[in-house]
N, C-alpha and C positions, 0 to 999 in steps of 0.2 A: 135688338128689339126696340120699337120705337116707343113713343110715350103714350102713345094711343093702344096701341097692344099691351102692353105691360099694365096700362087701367082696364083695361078688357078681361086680364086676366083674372087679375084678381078680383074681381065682381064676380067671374063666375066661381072663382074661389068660393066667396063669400054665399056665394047661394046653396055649392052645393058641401060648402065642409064649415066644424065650427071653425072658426079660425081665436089660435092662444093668444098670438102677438102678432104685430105689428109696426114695423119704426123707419127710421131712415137714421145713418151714423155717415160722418166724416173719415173719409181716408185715412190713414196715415199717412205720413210724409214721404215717407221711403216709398208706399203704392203708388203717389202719384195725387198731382188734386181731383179730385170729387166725392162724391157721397155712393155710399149701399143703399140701396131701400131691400126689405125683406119682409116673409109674411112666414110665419110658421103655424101649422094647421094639424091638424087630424083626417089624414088621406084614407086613402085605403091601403096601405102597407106602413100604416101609425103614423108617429109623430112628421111629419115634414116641411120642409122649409125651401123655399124658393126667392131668390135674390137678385139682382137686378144692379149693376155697378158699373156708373157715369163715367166717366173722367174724360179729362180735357187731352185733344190728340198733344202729342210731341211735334211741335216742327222743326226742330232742331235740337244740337246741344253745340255747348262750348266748353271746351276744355281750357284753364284755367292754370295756370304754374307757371316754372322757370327751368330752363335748362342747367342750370347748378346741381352738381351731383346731391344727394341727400335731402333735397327739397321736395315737397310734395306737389301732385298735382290734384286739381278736384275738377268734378264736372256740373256743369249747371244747365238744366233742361230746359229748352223756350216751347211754352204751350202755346196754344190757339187758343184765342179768345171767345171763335162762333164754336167751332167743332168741339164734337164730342163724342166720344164711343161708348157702346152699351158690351155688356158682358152680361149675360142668364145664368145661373146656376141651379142646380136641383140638388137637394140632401135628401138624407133619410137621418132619422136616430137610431143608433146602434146602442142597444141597453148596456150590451158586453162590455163596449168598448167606451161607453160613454162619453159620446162623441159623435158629432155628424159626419157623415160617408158621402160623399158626394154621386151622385145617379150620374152615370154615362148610357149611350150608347153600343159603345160593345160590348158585343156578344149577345146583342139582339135581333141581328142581322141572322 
């Protein structure tokens, strides 16, 4: 989703639901670098939340260690600097479970 659609959405969000929250948070490290943005509202099947997750492509890695038996190895990921990938996600609130359920797809086909 590009950054023109992703501000597109959420306007119409805004017009037609109230919307609770809204923010943008950093990765963690282990996910990789970039940021979430999210907007969570009042749909029409309650509580929900929609997100939006940056990050910078991989263009490689490098693997790092020694051939010595009992030594470790580690890897280290090389990003790009221009590129970057979007990822959308859809939840719902689950009261039961309290907890967000993420909206797919199937089984709407």
């Amino acid at each position: 989703m590009t950054d023109e659609r992703w501000l597109d959405t959420i306007s119409i969000l805004k017009d037609k639901f109230p919307v609770l929250e809204e923010g943008k948070e950093d990765l963690l490290e282990e996910e990789g670098r970039g940021f979430r943005e999210f907007v969570i509202f009042n749909g029409p099947l309650g509580k929900m939340k929609i997100e939006r997750t940056t990050k910078a492509v991989v263009t490689g890695k490098k693997t790092i260690g020694s051939k010595r038996m009992g030594s470790q190895a580690s890897v280290e990921y090389l990003y790009s600097e221009t590129e970057k990938s979007h990822k959308f996600k859809a939840y719902k609130w689950d009261e039961a479970q309290n907890d967000w359920i993420e909206i797919t797809l199937e089984g709407s086909l």
